[in-house]
C-alpha positions as CSV (number, residue, x, y, z in Angstrom):
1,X,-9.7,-6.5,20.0
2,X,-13.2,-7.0,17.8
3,X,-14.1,-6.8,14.1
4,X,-16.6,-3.9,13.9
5,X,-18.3,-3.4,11.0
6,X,-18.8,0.1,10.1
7,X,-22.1,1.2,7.9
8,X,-22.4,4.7,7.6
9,X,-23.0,6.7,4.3
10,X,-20.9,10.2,5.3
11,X,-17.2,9.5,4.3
12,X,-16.2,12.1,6.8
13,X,-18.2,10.0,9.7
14,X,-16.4,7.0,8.3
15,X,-13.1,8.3,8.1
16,X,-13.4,9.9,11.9
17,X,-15.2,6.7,13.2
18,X,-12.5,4.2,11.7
19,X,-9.8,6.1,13.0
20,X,-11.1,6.4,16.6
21,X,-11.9,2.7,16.5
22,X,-8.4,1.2,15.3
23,X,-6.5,3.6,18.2
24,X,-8.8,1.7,20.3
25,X,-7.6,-1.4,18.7
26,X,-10.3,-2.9,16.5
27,X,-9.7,-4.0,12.8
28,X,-12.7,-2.2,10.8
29,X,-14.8,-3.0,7.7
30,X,-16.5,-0.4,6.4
31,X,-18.9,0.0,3.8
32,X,-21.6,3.0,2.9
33,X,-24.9,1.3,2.1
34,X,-26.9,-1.4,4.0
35,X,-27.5,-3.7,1.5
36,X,-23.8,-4.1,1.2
37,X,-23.8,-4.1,4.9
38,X,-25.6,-7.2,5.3
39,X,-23.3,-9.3,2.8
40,X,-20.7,-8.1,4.7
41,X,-22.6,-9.1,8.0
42,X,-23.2,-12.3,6.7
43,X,-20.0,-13.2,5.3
44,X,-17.4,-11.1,7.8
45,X,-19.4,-12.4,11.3
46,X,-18.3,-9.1,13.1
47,X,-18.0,-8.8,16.4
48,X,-20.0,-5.7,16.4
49,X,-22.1,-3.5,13.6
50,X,-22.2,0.2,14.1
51,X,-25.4,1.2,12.1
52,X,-25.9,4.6,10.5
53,X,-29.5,5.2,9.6
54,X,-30.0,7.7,7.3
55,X,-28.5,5.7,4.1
56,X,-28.8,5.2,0.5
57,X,-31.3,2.7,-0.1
58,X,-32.2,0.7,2.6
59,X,-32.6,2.3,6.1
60,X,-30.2,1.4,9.1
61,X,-33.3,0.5,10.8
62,X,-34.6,-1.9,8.1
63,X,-30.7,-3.1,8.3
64,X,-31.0,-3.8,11.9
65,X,-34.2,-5.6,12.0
66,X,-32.7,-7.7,8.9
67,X,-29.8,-8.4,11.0
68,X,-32.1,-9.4,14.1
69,X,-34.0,-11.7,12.4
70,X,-31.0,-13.7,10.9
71,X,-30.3,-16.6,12.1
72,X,-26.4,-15.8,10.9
73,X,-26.3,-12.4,12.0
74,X,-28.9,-12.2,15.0
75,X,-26.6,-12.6,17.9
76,X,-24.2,-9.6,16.3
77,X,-24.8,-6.4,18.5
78,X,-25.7,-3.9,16.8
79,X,-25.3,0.2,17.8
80,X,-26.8,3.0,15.7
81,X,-25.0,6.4,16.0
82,X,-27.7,8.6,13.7
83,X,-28.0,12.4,13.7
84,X,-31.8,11.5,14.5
85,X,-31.8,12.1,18.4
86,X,-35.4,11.7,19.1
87,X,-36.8,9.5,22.0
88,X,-39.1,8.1,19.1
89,X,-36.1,7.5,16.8
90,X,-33.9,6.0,19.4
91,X,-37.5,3.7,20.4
92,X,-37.8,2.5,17.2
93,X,-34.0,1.8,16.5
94,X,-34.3,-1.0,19.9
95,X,-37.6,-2.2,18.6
96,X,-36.1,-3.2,15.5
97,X,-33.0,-4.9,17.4
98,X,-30.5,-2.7,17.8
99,X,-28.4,-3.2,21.3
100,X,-27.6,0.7,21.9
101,X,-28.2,3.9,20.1
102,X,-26.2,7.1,20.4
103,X,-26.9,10.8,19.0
104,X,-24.6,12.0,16.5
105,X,-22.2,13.2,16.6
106,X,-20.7,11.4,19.8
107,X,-17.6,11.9,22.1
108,X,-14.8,9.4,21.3
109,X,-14.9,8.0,24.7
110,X,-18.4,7.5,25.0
111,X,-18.3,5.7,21.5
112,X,-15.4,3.1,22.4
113,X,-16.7,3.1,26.2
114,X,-20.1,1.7,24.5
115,X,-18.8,-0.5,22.0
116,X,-16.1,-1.9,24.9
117,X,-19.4,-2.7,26.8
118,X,-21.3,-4.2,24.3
119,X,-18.4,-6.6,23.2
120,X,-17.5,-7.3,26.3
């Protein structure tokens, strides 16, 4: 199905997520830090990038409005899933480009229903 690109810091998230997301039938690159991310982004053209945003270094959001503003990565949709569930937070993660956000932690279904939507 798609390449998503997984950037999230918790290795149990990552485990979970990557196992939801090749039963659905994706292939998955992970990675736990943003500026590796990016590279990856850059070099890997996934079809999606699920964006955590509390990491190491650089945010997810400062990710994702890296991403946007890419001419190599901007057209890649990208969906934070991030503990921080405010209207504010969720606000902020569109503003800086993201395609979706979703509260931590989510429901299988509604994570592969959203990324089915978003790749299409």
């Amino acid at each position: 199905m798609a390449k998503i690109l997984l950037i999230e810091d918790s290795p149990t998230d990552r485990a979970v997520f990557s196992q939801w997301l090749e039963k659905a039938g994706h292939q998955v690159v992970a990675t736990d830090n943003a500026e590796e991310g990016l590279t990856l982004a850059k070099g890997q053209l996934p079809d999606l990038v699920l964006m955590d945003v509390v990491l190491p270094g650089m945010s997810g959001f400062q990710a994702t409005r890296a991403m946007s503003r890419d001419e190599a990565t901007k057209h890649i949709p990208v969906l934070i899933v991030s503990t921080k569930g405010m209207e504010t937070d969720k606000a902020w993660g569109l503003r800086q480009g993201a395609a979706d956000y979703i509260v931590k932690p989510p429901r299988e279904e509604d994570l592969i229903a959203r990324i089915a939507e978003l790749v299409g």
